[in-house]
BARO-949986 format. One record per atom (N, C-alpha, C, O, CB): residue in three letters; x, y, z; atom name. Coordinates in steps of 0.02 Angstrom, whole numbers, plus 50000, padded with zeros to 5 digits. Glycine has a CB too. Example, Ala and Ser with C-alpha at 12.3 -4.5 7.8 and 13.67 -1.06 7.14 Angstrom:
! BARO-949986
+-----+-------+-------+-------+----+
:  aa :    px :    py :    pz : at :
+-----+-------+-------+-------+----+
: ALA : 50660 : 49716 : 50390 :  N :
: ALA : 50615 : 49775 : 50390 : CA :
: ALA : 50660 : 49835 : 50390 :  C :
: ALA : 50712 : 49834 : 50423 :  O :
: ALA : 50565 : 49776 : 50452 : CB :
: SER : 50642 : 49888 : 50354 :  N :
: SER : 50684 : 49947 : 50357 : CA :
: SER : 50645 : 50002 : 50394 :  C :
: SER : 50670 : 50057 : 50402 :  O :
: SER : 50704 : 49970 : 50286 : CB :
+-----+-------+-------+-------+----+
! end
This chain:
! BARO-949986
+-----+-------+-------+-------+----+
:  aa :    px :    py :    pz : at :
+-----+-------+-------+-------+----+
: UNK : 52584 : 47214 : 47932 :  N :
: UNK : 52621 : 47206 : 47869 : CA :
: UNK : 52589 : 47248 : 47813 :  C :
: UNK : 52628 : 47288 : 47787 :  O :
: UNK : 52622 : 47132 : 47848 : CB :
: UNK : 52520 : 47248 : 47788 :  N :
: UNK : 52490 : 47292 : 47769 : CA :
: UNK : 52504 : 47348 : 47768 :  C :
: UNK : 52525 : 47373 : 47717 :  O :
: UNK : 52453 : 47290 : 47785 : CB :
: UNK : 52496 : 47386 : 47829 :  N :
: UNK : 52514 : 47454 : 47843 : CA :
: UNK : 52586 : 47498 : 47836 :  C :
: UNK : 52600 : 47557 : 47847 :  O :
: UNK : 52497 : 47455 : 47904 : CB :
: UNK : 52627 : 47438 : 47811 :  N :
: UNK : 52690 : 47467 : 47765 : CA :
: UNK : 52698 : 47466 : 47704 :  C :
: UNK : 52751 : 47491 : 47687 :  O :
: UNK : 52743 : 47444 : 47774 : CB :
: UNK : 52657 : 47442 : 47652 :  N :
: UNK : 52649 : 47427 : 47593 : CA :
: UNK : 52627 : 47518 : 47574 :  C :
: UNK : 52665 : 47555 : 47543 :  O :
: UNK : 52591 : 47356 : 47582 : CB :
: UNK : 52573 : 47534 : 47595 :  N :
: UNK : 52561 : 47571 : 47590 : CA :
: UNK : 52606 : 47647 : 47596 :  C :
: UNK : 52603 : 47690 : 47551 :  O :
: UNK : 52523 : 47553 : 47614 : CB :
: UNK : 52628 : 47651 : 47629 :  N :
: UNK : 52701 : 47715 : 47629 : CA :
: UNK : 52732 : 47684 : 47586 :  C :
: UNK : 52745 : 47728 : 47545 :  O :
: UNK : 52758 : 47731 : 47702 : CB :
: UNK : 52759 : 47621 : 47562 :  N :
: UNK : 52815 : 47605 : 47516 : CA :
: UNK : 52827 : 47637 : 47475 :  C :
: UNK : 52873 : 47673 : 47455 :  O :
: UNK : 52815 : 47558 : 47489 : CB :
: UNK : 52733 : 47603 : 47450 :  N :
: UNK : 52715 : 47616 : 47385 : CA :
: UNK : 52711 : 47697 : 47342 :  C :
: UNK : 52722 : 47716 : 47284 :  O :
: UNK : 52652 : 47585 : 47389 : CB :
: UNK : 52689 : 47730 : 47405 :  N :
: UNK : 52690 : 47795 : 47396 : CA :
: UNK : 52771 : 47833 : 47384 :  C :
: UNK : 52787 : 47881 : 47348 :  O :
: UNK : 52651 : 47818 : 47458 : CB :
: UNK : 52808 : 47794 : 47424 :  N :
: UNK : 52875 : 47842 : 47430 : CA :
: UNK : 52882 : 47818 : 47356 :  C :
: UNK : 52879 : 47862 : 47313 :  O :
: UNK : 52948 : 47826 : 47496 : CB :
: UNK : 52892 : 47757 : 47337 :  N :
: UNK : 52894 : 47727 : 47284 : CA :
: UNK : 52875 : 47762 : 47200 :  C :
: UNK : 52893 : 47747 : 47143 :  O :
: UNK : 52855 : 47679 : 47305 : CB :
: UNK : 52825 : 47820 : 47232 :  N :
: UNK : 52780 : 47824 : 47157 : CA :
: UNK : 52805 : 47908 : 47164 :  C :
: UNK : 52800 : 47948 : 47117 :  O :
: UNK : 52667 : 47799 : 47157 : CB :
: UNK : 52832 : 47924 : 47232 :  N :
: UNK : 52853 : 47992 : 47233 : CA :
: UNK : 52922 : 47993 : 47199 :  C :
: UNK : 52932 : 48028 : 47150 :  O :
: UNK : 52853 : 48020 : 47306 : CB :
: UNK : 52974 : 47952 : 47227 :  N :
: UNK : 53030 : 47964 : 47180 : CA :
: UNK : 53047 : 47940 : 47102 :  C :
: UNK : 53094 : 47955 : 47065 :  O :
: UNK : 53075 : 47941 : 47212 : CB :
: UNK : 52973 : 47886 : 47090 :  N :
: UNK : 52978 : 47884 : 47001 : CA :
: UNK : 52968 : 47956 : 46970 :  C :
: UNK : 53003 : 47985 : 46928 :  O :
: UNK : 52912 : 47830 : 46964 : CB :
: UNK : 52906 : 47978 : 47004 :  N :
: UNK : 52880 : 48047 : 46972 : CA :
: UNK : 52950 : 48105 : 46976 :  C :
: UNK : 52964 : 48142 : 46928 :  O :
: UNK : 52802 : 48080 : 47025 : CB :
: UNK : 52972 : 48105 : 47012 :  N :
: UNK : 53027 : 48149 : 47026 : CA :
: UNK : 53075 : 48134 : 46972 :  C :
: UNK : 53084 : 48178 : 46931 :  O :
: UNK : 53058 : 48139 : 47096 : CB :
: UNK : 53110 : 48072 : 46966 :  N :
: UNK : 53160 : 48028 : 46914 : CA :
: UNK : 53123 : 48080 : 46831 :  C :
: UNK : 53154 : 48117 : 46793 :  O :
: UNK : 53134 : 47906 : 46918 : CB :
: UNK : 53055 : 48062 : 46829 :  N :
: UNK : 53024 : 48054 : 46763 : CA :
: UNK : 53016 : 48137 : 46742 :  C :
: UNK : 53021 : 48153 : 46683 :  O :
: UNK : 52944 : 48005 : 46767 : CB :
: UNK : 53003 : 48188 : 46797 :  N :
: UNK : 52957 : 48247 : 46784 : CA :
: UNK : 53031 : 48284 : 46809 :  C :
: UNK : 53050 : 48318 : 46762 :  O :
: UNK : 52868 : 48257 : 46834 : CB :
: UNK : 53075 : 48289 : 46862 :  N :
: UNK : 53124 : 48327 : 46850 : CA :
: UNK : 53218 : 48280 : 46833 :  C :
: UNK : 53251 : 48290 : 46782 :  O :
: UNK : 53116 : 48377 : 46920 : CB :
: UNK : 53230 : 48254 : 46867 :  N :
: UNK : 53295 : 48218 : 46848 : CA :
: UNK : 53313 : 48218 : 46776 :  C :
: UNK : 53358 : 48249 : 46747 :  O :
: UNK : 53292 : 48147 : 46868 : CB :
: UNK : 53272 : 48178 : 46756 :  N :
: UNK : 53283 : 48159 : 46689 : CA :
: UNK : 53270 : 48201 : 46644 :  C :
: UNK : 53278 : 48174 : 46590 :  O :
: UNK : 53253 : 48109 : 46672 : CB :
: UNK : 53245 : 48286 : 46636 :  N :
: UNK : 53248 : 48319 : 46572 : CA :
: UNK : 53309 : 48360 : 46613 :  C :
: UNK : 53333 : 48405 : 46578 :  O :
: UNK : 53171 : 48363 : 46536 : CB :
: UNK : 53335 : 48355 : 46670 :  N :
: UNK : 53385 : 48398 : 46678 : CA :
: UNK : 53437 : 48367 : 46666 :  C :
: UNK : 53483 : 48408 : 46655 :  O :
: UNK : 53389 : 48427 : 46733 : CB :
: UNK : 53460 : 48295 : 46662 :  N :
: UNK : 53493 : 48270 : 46623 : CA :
: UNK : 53513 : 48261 : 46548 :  C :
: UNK : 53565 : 48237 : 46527 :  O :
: UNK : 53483 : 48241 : 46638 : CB :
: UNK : 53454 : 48287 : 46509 :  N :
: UNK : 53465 : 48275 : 46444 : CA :
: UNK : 53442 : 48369 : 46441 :  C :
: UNK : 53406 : 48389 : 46396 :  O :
: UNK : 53411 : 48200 : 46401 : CB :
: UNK : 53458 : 48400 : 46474 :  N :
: UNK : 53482 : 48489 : 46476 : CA :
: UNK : 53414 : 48516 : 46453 :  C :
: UNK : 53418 : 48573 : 46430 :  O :
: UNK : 53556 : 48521 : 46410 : CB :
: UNK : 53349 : 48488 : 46454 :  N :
: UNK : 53301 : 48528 : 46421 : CA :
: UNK : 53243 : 48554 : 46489 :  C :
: UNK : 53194 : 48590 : 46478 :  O :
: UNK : 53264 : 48477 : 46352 : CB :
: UNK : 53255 : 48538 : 46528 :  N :
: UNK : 53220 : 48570 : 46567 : CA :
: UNK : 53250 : 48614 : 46644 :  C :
: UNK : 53308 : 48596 : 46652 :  O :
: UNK : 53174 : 48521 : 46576 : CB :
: UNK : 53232 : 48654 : 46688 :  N :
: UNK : 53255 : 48668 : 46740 : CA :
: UNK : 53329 : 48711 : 46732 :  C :
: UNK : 53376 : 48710 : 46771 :  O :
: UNK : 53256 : 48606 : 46776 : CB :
: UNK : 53324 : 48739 : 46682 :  N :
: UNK : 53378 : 48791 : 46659 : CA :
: UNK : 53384 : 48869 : 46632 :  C :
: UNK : 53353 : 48879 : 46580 :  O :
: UNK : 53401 : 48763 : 46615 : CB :
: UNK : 53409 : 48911 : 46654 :  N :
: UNK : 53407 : 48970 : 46633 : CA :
: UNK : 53400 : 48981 : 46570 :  C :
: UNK : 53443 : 48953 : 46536 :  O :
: UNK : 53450 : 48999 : 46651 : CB :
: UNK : 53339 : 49027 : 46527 :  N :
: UNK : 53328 : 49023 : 46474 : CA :
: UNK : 53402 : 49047 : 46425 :  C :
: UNK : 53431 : 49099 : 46439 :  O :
: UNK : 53264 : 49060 : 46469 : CB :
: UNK : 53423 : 49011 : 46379 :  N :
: UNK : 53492 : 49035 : 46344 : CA :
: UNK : 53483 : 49103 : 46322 :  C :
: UNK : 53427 : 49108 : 46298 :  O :
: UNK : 53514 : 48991 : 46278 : CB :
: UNK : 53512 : 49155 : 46320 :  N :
: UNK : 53516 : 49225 : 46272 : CA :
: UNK : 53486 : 49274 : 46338 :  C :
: UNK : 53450 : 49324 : 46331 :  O :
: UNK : 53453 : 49225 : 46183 : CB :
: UNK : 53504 : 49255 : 46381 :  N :
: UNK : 53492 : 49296 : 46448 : CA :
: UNK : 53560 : 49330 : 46457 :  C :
: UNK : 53607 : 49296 : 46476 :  O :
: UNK : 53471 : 49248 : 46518 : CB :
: UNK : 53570 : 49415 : 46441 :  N :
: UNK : 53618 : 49448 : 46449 : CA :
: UNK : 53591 : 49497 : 46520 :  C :
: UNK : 53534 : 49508 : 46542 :  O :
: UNK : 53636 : 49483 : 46376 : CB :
: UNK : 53646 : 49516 : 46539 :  N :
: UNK : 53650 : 49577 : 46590 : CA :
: UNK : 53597 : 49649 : 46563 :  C :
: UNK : 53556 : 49678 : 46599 :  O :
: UNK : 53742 : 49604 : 46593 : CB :
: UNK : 53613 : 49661 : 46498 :  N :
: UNK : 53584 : 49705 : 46472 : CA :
: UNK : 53495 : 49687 : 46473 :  C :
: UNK : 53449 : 49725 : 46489 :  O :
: UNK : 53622 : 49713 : 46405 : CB :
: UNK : 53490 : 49613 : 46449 :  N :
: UNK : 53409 : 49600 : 46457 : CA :
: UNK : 53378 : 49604 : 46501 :  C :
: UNK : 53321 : 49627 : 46507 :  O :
: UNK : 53386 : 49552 : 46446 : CB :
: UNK : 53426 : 49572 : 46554 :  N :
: UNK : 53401 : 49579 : 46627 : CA :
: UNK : 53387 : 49637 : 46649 :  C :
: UNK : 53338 : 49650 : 46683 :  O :
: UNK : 53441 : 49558 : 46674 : CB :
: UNK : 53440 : 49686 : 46625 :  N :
: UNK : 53406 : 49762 : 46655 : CA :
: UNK : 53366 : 49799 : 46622 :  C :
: UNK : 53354 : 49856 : 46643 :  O :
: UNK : 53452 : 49813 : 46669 : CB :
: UNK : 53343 : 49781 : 46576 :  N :
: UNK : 53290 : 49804 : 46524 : CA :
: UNK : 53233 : 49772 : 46565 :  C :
: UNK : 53193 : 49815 : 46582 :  O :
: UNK : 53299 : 49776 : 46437 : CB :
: UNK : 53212 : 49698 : 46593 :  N :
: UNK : 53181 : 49695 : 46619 : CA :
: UNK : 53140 : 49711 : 46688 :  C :
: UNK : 53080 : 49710 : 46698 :  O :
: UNK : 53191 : 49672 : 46603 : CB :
: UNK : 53198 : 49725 : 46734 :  N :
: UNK : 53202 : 49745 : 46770 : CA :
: UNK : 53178 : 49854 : 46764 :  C :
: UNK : 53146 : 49881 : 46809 :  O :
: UNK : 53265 : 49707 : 46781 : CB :
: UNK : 53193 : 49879 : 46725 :  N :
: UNK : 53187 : 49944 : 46697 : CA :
: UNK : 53095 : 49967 : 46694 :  C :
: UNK : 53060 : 50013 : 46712 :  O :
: UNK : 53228 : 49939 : 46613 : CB :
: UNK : 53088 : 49902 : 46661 :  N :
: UNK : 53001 : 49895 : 46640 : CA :
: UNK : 52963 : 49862 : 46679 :  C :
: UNK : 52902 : 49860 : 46671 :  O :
: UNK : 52984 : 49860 : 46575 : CB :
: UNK : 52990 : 49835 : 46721 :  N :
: UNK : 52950 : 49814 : 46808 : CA :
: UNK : 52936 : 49874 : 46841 :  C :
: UNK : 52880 : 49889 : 46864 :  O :
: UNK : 53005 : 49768 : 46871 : CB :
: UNK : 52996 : 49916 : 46845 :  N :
: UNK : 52997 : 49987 : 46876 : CA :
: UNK : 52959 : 50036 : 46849 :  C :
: UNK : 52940 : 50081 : 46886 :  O :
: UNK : 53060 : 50015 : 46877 : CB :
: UNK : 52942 : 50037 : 46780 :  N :
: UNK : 52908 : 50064 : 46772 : CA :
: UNK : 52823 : 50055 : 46782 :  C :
: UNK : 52780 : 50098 : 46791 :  O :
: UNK : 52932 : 50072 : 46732 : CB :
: UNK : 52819 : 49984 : 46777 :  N :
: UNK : 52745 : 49956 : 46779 : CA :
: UNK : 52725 : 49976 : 46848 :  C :
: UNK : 52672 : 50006 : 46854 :  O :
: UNK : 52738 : 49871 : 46767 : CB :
: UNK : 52765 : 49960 : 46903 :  N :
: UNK : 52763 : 49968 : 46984 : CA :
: UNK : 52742 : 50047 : 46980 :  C :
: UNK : 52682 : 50058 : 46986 :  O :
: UNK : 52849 : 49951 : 47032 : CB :
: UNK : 52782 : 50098 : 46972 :  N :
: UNK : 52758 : 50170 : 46971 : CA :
: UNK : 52680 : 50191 : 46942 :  C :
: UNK : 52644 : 50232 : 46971 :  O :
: UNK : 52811 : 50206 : 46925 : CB :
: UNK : 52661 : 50148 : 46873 :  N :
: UNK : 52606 : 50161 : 46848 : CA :
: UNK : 52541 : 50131 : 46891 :  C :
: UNK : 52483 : 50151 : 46897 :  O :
: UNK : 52613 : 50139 : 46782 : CB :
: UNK : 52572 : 50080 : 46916 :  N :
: UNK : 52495 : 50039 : 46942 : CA :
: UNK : 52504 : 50076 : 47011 :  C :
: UNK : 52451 : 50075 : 47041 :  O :
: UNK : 52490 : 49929 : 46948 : CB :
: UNK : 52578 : 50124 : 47064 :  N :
: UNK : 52562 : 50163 : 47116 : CA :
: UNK : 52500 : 50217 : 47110 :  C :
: UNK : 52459 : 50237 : 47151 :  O :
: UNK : 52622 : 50195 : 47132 : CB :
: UNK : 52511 : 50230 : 47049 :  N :
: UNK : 52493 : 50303 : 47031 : CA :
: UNK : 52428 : 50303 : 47012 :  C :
: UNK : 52398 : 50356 : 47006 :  O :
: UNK : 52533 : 50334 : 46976 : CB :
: UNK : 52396 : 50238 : 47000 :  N :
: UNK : 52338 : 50195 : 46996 : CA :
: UNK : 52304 : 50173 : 47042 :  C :
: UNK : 52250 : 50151 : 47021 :  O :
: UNK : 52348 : 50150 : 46971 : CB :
: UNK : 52310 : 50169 : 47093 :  N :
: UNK : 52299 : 50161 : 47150 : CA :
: UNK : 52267 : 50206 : 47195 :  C :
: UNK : 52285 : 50262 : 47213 :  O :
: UNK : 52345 : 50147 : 47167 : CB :
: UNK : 52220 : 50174 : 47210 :  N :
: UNK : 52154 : 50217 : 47260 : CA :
: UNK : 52179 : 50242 : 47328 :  C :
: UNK : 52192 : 50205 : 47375 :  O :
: UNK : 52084 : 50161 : 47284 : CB :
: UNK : 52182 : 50295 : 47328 :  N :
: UNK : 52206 : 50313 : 47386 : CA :
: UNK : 52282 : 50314 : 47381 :  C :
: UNK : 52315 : 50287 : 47425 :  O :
: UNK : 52180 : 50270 : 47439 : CB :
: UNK : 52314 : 50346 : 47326 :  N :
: UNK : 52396 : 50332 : 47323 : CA :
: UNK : 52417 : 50372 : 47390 :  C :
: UNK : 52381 : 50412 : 47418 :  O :
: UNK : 52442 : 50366 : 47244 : CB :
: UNK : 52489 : 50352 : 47412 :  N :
: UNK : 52498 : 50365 : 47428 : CA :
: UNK : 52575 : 50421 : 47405 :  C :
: UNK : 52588 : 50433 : 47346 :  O :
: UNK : 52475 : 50325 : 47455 : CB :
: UNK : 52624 : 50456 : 47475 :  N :
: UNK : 52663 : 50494 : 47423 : CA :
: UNK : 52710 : 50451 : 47369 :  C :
: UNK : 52732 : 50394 : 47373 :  O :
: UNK : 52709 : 50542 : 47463 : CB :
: UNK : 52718 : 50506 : 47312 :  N :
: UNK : 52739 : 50470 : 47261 : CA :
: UNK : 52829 : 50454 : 47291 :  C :
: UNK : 52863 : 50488 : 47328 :  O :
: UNK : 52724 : 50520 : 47183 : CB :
: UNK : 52845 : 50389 : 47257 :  N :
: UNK : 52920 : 50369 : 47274 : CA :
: UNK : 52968 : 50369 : 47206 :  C :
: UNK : 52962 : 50340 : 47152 :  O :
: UNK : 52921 : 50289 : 47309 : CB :
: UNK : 53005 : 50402 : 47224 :  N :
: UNK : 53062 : 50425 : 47171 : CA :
: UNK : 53088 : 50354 : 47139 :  C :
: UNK : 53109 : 50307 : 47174 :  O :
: UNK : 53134 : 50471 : 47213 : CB :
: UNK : 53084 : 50353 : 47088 :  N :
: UNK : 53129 : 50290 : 47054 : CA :
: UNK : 53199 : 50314 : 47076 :  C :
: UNK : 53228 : 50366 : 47092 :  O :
: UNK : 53124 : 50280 : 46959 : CB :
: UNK : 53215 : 50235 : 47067 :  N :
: UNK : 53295 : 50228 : 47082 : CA :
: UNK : 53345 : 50278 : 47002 :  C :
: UNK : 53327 : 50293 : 46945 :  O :
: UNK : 53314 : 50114 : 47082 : CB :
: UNK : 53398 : 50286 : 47033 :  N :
: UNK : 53438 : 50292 : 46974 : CA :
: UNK : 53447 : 50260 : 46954 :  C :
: UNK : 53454 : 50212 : 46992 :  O :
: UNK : 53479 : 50310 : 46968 : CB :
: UNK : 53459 : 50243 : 46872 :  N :
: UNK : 53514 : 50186 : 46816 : CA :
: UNK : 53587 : 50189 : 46852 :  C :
: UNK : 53618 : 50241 : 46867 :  O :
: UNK : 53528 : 50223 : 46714 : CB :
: UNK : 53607 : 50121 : 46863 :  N :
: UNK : 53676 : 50101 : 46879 : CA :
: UNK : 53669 : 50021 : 46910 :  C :
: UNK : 53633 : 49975 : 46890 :  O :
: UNK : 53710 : 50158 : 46937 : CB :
: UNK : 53724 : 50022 : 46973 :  N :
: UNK : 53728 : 49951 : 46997 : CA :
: UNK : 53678 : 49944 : 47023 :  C :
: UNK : 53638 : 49991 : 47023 :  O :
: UNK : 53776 : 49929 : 47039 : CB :
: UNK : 53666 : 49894 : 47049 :  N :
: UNK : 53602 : 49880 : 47080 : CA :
: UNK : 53639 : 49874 : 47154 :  C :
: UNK : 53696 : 49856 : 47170 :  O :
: UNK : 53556 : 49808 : 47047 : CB :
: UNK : 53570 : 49902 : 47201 :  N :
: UNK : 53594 : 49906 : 47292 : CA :
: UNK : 53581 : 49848 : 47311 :  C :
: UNK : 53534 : 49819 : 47284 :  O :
: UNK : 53553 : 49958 : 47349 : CB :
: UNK : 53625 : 49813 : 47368 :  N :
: UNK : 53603 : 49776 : 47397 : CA :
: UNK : 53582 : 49818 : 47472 :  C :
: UNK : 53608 : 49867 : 47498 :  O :
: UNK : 53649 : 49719 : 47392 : CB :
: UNK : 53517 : 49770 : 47494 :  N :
: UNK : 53477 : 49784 : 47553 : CA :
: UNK : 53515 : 49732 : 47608 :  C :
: UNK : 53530 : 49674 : 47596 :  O :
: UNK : 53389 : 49767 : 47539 : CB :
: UNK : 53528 : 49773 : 47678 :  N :
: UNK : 53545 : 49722 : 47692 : CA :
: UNK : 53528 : 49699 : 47767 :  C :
: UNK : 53545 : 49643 : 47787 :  O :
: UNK : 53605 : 49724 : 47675 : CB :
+-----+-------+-------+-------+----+
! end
């Protein structure tokens, strides 16, 4: 009898924490959500300056190897 108290209790303290730390601020919209003022345009601005950081820290790199052409500006490829 003992030896079920113990898992109970635990499943018990796992789905309060869950209720308390995610459910409930995603219910009242403040947590677990895409930051608001996220445009297409930001995204590819960010995305723009990843690409660039990636090239600088290649080129940084001990022993680079050959250099790789950035992509062109446009849609983005899917890999597939």
């Amino acid at each position: 009898m003992t030896g079920t108290w113990i898992p109970l209790a635990a499943t018990a303290l796992a789905a309060a924490l869950t209720y308390m730390c995610c459910i409930r601020p995603m219910r009242s919209h403040n947590g677990c959500t895409a930051a608001p003022g996220r445009t297409k345009e930001s995204v590819a601005e960010e995305i723009r300056r990843a690409r660039e950081e990636l090239l600088l820290l290649r080129e940084q790199a001990p022993g680079k190897a050959a250099p790789v052409a950035a992509p062109e500006q446009g849609p983005e490829t899917t890999r597939s």
